[in-house]
PyMOL Python script that loads the backbone (N, CA, C, O; Angstrom):
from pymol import cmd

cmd.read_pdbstr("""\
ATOM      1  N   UNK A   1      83.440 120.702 113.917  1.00  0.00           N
ATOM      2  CA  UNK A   1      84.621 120.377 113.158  1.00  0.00           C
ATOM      3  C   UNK A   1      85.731 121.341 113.567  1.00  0.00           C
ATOM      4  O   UNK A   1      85.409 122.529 113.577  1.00  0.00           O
ATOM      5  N   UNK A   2      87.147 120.990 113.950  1.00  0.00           N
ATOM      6  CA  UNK A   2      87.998 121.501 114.344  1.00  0.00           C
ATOM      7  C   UNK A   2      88.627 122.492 113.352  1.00  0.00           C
ATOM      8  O   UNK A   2      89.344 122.022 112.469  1.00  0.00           O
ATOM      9  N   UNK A   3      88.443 123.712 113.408  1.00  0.00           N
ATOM     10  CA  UNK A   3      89.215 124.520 112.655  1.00  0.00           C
ATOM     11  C   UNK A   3      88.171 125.453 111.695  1.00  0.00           C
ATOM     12  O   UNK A   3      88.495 126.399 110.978  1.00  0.00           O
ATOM     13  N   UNK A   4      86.633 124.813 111.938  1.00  0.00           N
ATOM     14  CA  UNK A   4      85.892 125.288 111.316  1.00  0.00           C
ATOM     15  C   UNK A   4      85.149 126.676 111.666  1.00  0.00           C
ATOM     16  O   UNK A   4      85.088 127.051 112.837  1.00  0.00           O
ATOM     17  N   UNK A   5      84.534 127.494 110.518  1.00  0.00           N
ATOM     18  CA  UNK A   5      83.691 128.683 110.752  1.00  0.00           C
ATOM     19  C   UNK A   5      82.267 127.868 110.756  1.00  0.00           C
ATOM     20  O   UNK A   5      81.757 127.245 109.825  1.00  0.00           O
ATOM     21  N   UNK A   6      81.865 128.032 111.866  1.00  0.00           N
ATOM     22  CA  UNK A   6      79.731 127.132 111.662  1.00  0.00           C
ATOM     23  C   UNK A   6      78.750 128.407 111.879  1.00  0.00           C
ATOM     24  O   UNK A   6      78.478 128.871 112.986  1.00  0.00           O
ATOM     25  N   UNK A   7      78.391 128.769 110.962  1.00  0.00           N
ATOM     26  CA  UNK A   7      77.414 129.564 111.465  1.00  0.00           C
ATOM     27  C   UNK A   7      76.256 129.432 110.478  1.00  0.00           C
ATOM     28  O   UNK A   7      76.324 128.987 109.332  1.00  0.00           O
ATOM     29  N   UNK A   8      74.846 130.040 111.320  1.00  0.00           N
ATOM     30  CA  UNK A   8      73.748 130.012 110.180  1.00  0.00           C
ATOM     31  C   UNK A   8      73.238 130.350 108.308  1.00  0.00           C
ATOM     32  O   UNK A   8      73.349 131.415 107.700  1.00  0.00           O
ATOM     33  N   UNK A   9      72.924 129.594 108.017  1.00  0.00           N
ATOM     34  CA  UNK A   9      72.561 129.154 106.645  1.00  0.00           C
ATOM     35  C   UNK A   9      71.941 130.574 106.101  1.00  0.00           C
ATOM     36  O   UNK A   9      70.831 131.024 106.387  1.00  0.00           O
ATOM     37  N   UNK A  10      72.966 131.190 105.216  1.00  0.00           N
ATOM     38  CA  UNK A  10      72.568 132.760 104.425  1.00  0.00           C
ATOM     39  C   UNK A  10      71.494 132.455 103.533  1.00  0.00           C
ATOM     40  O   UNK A  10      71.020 131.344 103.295  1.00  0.00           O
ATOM     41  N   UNK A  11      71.196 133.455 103.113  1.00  0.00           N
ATOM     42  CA  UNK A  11      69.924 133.334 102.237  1.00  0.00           C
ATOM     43  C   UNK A  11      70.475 132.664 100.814  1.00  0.00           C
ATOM     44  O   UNK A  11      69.747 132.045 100.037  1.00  0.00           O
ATOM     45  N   UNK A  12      71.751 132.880 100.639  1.00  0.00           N
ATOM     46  CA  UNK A  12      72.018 132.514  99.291  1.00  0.00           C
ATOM     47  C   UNK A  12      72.519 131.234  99.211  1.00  0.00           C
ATOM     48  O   UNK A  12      72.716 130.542  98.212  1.00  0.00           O
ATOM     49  N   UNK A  13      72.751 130.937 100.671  1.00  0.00           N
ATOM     50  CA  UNK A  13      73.258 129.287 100.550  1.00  0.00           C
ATOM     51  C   UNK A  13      72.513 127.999 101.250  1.00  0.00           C
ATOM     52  O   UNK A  13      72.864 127.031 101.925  1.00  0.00           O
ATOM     53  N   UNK A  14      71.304 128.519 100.721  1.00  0.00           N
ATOM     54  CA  UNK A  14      69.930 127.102 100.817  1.00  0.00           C
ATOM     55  C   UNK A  14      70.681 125.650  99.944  1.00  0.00           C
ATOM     56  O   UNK A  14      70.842 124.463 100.228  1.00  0.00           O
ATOM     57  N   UNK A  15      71.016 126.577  98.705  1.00  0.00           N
ATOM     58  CA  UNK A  15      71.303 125.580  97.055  1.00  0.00           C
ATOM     59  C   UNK A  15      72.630 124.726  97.937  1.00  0.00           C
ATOM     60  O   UNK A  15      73.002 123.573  97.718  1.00  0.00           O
ATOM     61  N   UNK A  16      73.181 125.692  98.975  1.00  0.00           N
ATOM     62  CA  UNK A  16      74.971 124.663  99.042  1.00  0.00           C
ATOM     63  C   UNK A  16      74.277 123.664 100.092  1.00  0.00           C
ATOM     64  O   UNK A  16      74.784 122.562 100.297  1.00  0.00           O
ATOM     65  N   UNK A  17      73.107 124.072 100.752  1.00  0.00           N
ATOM     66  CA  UNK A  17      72.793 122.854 102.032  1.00  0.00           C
ATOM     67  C   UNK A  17      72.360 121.651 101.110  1.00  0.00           C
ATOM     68  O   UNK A  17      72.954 120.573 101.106  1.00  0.00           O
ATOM     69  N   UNK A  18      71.179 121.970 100.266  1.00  0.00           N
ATOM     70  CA  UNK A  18      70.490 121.273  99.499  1.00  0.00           C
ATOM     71  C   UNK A  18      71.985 120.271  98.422  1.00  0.00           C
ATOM     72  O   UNK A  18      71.748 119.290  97.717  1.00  0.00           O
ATOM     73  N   UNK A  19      72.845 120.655  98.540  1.00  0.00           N
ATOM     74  CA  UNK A  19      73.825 119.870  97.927  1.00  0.00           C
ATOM     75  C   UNK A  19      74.614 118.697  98.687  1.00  0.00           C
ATOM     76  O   UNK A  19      74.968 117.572  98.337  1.00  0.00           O
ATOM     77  N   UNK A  20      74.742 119.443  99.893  1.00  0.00           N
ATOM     78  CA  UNK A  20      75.340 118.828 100.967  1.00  0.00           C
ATOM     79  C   UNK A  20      74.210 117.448 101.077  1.00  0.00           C
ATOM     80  O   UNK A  20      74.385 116.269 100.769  1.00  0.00           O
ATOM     81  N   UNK A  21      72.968 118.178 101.668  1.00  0.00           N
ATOM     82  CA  UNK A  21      72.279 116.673 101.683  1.00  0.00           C
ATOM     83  C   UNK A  21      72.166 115.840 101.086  1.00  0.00           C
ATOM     84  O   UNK A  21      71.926 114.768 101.642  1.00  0.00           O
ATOM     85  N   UNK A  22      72.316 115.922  99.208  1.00  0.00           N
ATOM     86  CA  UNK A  22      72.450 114.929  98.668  1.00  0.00           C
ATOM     87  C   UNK A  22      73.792 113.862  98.954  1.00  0.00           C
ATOM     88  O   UNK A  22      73.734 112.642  98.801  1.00  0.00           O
ATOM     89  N   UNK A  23      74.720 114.450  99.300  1.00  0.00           N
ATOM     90  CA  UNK A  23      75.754 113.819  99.650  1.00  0.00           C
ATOM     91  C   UNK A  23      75.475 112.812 101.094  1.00  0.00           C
ATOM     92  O   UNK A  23      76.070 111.758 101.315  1.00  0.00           O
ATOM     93  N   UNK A  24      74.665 113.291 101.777  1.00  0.00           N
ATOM     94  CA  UNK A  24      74.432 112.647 103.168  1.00  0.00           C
ATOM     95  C   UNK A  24      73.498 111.855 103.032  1.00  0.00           C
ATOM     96  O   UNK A  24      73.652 111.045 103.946  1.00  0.00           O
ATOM     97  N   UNK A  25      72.273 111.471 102.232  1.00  0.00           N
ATOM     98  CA  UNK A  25      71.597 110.757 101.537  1.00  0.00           C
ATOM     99  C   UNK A  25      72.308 109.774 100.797  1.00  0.00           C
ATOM    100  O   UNK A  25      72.189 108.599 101.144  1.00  0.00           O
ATOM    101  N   UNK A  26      73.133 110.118  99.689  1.00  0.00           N
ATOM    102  CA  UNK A  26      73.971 108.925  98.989  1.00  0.00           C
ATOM    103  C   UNK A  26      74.523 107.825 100.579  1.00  0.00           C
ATOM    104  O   UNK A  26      74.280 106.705 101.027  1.00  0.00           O
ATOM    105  N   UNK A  27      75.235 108.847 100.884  1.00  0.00           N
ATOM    106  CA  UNK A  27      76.303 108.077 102.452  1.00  0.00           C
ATOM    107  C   UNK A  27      75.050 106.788 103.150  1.00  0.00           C
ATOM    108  O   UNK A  27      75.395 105.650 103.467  1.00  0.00           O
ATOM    109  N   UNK A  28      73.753 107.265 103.254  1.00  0.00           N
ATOM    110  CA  UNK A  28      72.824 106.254 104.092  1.00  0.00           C
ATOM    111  C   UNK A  28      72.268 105.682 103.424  1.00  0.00           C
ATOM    112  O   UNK A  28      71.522 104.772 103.786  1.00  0.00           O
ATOM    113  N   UNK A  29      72.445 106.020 102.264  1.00  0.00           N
ATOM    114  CA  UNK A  29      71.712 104.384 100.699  1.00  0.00           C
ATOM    115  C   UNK A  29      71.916 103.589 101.389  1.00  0.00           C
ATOM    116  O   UNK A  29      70.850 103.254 101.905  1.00  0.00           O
ATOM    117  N   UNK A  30      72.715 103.028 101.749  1.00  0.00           N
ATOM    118  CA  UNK A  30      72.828 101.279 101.685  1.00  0.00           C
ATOM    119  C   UNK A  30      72.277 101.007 103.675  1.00  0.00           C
ATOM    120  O   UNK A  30      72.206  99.950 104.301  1.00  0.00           O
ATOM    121  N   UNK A  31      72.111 101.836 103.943  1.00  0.00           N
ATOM    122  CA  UNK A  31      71.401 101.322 104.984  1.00  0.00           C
ATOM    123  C   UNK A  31      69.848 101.774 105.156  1.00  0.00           C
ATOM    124  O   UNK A  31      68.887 101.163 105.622  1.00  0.00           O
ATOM    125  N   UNK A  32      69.960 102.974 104.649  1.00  0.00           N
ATOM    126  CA  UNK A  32      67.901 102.683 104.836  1.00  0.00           C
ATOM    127  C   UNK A  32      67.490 102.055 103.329  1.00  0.00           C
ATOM    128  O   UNK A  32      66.323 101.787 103.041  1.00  0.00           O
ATOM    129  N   UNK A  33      68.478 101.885 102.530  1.00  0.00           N
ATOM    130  CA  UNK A  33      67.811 100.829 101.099  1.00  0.00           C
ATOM    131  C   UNK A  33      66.986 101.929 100.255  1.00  0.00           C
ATOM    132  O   UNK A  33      65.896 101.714  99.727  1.00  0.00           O
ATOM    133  N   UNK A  34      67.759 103.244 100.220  1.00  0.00           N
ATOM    134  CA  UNK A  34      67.467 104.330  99.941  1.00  0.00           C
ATOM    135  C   UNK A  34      67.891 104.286  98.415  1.00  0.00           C
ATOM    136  O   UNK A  34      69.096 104.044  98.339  1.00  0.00           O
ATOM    137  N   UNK A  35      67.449 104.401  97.493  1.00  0.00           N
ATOM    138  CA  UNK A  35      68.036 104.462  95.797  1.00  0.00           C
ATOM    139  C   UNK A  35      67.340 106.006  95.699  1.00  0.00           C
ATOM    140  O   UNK A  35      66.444 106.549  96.345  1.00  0.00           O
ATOM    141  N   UNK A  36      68.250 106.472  94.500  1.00  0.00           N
ATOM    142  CA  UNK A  36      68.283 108.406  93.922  1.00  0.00           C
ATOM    143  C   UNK A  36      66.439 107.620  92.929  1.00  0.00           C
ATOM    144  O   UNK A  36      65.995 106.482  92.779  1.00  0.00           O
ATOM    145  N   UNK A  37      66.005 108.880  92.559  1.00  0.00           N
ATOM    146  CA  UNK A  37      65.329 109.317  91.980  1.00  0.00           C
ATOM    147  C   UNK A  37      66.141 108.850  90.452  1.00  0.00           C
ATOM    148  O   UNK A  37      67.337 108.567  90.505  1.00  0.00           O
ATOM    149  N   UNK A  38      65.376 108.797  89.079  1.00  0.00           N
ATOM    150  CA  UNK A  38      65.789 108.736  87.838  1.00  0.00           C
ATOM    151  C   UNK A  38      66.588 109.237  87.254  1.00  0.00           C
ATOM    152  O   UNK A  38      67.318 108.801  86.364  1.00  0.00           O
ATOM    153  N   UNK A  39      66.457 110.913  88.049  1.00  0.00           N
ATOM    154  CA  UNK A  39      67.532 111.910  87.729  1.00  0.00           C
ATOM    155  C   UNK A  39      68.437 111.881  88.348  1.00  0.00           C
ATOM    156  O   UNK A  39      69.204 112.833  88.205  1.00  0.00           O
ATOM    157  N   UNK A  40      68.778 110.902  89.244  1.00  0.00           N
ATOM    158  CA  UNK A  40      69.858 111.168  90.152  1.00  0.00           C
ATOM    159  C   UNK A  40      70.254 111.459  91.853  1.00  0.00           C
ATOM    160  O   UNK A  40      71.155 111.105  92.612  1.00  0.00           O
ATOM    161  N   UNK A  41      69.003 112.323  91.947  1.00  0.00           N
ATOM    162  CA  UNK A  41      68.800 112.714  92.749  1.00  0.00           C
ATOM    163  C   UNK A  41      68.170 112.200  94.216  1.00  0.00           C
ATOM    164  O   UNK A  41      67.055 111.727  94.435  1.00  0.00           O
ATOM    165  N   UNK A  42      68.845 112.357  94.781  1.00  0.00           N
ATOM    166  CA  UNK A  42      67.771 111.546  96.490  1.00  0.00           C
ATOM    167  C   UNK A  42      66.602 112.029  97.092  1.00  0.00           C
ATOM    168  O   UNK A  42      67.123 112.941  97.735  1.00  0.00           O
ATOM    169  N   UNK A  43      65.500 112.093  97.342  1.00  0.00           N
ATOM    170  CA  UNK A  43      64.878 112.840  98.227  1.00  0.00           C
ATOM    171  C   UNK A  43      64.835 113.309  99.085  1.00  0.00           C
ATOM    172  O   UNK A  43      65.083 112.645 100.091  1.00  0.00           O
ATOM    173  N   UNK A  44      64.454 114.909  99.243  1.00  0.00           N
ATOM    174  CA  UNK A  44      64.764 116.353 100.218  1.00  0.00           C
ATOM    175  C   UNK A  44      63.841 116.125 101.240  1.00  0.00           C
ATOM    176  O   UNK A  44      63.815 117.043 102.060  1.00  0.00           O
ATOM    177  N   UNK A  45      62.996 115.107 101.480  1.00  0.00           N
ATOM    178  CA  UNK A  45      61.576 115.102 102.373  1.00  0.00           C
ATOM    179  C   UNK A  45      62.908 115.515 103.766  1.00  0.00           C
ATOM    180  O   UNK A  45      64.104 115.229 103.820  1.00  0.00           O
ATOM    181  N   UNK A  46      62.057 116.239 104.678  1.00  0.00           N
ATOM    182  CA  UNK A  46      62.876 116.850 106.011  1.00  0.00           C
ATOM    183  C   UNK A  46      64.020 117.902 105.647  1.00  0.00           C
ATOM    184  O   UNK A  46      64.794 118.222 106.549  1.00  0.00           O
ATOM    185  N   UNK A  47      64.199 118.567 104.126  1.00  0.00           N
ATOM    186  CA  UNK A  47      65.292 119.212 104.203  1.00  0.00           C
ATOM    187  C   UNK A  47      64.677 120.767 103.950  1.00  0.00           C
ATOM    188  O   UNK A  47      64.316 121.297 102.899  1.00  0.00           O
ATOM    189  N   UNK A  48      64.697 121.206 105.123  1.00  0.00           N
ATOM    190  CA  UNK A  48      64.171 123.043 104.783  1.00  0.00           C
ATOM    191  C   UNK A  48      64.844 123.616 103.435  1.00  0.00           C
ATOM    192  O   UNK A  48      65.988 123.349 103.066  1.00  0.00           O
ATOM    193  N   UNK A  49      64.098 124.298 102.890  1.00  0.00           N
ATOM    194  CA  UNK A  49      64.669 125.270 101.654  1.00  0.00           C
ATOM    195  C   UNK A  49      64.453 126.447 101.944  1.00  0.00           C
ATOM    196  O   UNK A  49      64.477 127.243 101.005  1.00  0.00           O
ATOM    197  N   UNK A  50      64.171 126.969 103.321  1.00  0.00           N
ATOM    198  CA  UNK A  50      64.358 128.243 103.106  1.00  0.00           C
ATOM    199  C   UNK A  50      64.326 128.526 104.778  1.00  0.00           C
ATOM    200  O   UNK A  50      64.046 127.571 105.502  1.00  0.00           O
ATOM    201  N   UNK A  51      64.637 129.950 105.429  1.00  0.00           N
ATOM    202  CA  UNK A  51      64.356 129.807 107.190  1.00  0.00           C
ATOM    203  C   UNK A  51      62.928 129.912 107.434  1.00  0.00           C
ATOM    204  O   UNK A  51      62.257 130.266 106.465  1.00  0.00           O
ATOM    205  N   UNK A  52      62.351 129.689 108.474  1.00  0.00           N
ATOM    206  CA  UNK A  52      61.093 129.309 109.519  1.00  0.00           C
ATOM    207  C   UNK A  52      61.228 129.452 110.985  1.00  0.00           C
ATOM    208  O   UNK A  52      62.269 128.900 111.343  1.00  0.00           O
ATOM    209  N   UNK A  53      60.599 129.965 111.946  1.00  0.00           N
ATOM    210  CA  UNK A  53      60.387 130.545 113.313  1.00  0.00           C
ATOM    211  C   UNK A  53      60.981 128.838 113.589  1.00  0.00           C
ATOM    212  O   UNK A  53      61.870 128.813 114.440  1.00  0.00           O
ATOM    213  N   UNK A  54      60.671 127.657 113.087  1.00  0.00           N
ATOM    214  CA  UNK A  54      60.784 126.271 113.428  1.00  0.00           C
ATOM    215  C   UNK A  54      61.721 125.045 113.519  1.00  0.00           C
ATOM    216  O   UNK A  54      61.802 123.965 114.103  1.00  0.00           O
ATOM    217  N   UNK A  55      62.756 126.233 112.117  1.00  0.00           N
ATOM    218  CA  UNK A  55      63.835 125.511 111.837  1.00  0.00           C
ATOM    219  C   UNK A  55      65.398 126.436 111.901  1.00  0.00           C
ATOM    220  O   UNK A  55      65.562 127.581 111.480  1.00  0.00           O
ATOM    221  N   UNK A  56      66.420 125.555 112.547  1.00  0.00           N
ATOM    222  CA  UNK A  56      67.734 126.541 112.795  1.00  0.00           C
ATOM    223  C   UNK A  56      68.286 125.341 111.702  1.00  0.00           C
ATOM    224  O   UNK A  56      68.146 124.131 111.882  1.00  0.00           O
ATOM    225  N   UNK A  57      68.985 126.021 110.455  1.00  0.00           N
ATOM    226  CA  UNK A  57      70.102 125.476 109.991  1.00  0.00           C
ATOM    227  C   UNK A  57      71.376 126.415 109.690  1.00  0.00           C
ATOM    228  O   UNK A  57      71.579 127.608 109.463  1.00  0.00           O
ATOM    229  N   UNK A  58      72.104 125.257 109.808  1.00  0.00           N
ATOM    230  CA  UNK A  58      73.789 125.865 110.043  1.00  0.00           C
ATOM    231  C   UNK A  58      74.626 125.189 108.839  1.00  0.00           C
ATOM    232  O   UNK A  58      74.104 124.110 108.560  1.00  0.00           O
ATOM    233  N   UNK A  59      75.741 125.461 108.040  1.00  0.00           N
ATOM    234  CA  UNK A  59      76.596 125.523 107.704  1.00  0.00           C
ATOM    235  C   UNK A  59      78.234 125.761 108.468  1.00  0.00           C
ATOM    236  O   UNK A  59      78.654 126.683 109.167  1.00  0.00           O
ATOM    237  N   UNK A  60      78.841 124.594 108.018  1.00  0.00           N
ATOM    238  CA  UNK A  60      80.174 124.396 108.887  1.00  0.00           C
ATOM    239  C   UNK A  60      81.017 125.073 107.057  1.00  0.00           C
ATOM    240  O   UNK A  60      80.878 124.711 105.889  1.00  0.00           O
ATOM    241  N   UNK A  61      81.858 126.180 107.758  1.00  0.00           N
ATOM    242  CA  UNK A  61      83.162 126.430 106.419  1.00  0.00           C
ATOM    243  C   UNK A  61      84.369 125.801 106.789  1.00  0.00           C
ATOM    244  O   UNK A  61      84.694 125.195 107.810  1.00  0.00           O
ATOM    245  N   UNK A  62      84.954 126.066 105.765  1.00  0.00           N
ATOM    246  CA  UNK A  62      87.234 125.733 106.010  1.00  0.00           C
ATOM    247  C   UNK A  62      87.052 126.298 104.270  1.00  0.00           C
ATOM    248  O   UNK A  62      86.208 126.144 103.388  1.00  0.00           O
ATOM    249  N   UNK A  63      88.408 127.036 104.413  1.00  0.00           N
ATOM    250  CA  UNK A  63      89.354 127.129 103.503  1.00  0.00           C
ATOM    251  C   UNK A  63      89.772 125.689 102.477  1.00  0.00           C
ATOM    252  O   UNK A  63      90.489 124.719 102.723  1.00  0.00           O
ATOM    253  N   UNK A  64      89.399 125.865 101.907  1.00  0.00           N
ATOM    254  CA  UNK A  64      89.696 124.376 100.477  1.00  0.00           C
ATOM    255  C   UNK A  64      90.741 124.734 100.754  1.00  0.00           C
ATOM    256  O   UNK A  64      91.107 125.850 101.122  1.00  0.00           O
ATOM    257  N   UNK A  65      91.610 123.313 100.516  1.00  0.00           N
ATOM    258  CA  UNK A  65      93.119 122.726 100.685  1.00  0.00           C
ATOM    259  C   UNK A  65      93.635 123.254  99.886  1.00  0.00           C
ATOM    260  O   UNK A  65      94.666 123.780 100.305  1.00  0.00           O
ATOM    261  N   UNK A  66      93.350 123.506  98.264  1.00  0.00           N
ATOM    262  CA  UNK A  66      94.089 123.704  97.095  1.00  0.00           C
ATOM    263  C   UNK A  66      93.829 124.869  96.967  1.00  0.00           C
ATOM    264  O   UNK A  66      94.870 125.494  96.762  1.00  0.00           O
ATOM    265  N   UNK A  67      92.803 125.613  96.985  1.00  0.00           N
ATOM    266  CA  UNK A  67      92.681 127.043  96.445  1.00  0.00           C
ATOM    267  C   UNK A  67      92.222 127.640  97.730  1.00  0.00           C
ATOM    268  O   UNK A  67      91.060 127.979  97.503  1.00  0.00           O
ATOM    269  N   UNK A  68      92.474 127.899  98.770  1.00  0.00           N
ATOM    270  CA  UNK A  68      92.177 128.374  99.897  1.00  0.00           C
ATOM    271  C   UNK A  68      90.397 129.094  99.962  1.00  0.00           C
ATOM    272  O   UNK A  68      90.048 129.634 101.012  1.00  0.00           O
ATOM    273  N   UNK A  69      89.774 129.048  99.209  1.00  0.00           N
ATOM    274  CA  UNK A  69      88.618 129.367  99.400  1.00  0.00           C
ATOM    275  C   UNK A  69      87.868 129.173  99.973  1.00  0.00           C
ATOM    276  O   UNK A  69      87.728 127.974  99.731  1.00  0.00           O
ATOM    277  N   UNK A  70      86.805 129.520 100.972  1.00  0.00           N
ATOM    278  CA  UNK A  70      85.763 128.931 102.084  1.00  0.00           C
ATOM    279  C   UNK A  70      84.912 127.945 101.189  1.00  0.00           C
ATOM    280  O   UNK A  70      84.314 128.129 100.129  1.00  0.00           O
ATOM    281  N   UNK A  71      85.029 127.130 101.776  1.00  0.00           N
ATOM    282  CA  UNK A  71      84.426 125.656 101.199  1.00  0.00           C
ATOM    283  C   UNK A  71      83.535 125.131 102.429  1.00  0.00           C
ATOM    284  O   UNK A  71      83.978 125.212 103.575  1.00  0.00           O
ATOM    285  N   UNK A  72      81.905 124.437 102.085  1.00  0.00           N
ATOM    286  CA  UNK A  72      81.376 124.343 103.040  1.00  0.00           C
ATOM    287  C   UNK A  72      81.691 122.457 103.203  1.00  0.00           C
ATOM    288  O   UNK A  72      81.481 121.683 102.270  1.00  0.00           O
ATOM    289  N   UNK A  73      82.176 122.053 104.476  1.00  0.00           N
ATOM    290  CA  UNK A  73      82.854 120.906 104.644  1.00  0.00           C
ATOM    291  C   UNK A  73      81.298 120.420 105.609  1.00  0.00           C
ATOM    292  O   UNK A  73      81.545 119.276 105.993  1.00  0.00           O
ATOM    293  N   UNK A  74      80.090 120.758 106.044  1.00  0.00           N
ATOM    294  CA  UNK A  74      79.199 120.095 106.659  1.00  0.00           C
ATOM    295  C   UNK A  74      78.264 121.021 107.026  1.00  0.00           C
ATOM    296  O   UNK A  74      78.424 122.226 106.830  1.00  0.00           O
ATOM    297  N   UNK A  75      77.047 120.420 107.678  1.00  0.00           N
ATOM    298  CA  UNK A  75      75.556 120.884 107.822  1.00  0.00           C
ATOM    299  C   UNK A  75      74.748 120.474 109.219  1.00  0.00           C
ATOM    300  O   UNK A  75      75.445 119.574 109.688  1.00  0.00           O
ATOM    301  N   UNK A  76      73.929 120.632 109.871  1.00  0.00           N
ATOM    302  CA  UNK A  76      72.881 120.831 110.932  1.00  0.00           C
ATOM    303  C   UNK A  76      72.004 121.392 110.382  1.00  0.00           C
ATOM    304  O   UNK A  76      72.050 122.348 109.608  1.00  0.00           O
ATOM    305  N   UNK A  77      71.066 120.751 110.806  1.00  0.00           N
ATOM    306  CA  UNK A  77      69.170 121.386 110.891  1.00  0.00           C
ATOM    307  C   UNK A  77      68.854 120.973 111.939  1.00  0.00           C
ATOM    308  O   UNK A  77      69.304 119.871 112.254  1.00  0.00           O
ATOM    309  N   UNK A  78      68.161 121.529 112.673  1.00  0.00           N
ATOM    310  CA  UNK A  78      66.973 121.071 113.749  1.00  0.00           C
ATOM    311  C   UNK A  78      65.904 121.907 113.411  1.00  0.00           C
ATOM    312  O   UNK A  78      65.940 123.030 112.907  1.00  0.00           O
ATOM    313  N   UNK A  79      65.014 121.272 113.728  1.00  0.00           N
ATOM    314  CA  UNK A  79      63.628 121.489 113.480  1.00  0.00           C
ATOM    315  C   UNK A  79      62.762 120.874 114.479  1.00  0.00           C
ATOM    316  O   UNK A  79      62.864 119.804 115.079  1.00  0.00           O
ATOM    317  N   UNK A  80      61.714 121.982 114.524  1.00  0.00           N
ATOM    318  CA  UNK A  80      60.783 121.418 115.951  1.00  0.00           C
ATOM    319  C   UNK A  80      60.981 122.759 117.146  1.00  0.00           C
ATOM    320  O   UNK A  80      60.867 122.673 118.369  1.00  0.00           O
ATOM    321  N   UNK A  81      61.304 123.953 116.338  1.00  0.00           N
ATOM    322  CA  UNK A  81      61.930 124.611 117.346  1.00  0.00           C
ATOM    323  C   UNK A  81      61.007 125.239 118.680  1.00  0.00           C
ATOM    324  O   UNK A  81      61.162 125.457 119.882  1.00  0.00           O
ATOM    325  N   UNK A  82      59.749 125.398 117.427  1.00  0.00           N
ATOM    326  CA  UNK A  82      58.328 125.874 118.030  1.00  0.00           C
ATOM    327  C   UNK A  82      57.945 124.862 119.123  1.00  0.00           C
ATOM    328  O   UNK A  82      57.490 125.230 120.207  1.00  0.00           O
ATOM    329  N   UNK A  83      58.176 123.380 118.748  1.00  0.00           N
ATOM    330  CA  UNK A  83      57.448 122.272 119.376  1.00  0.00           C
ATOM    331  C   UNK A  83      58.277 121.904 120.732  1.00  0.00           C
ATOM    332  O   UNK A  83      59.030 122.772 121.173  1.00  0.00           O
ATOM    333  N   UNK A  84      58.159 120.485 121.505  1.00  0.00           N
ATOM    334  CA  UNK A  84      58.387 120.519 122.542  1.00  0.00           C
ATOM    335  C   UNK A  84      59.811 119.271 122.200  1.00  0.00           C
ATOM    336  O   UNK A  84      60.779 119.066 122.933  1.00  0.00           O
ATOM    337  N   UNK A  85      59.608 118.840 121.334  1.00  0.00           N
ATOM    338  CA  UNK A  85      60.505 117.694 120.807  1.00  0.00           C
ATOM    339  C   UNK A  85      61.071 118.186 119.385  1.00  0.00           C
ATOM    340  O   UNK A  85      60.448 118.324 118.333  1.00  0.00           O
ATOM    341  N   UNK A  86      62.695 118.453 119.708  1.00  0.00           N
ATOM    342  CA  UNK A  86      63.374 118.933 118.365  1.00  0.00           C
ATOM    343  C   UNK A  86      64.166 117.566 117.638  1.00  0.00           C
ATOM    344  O   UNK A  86      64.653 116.590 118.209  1.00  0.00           O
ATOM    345  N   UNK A  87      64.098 117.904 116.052  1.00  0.00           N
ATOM    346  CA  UNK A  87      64.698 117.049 115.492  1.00  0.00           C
ATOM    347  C   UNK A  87      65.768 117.000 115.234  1.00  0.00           C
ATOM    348  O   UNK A  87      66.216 116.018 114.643  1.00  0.00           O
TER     349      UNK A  87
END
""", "prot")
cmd.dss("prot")
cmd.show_as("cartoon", "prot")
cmd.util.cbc("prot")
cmd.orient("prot")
């Protein structure tokens, strides 16, 4: 993303990835015929919660428009890092 800070996923911001994906989950409902959980919620199956020798995740920042604060605007995982085929 143009203008963005991307760097790896801090220890304290698992909770902002884990947010992000729900958002990227809602976005592919209607094509994998994906519906939330009761509570709302989509399923995390493939979403790391924490780091592993196996998995690189990243966080993309920007400055929020209105209050200039680092706001995380997107996400990467790969996984498979150990293996011969990454995801």
């Amino acid at each position: 993303m143009l203008g963005s800070d991307i760097r790896p996923v801090a220890a304290g911001e698992w909770s902002t990835l884990g947010w992000l994906w729900q958002c990227f989950r809602h976005d592919l409902a209607l094509v994998v015929g994906g519906l939330p959980y009761s509570d709302g919620r989509y399923q995390t199956r493939g979403l790391p919660d924490r780091p592993s020798a196996d998995v690189a995740a990243y966080l993309a920042w920007r400055p929020h428009p209105r209050t200039g604060q680092e706001s995380p605007v997107g996400f990467a995982v790969v996984d498979g890092l150990t293996e011969a085929r990454r995801l």
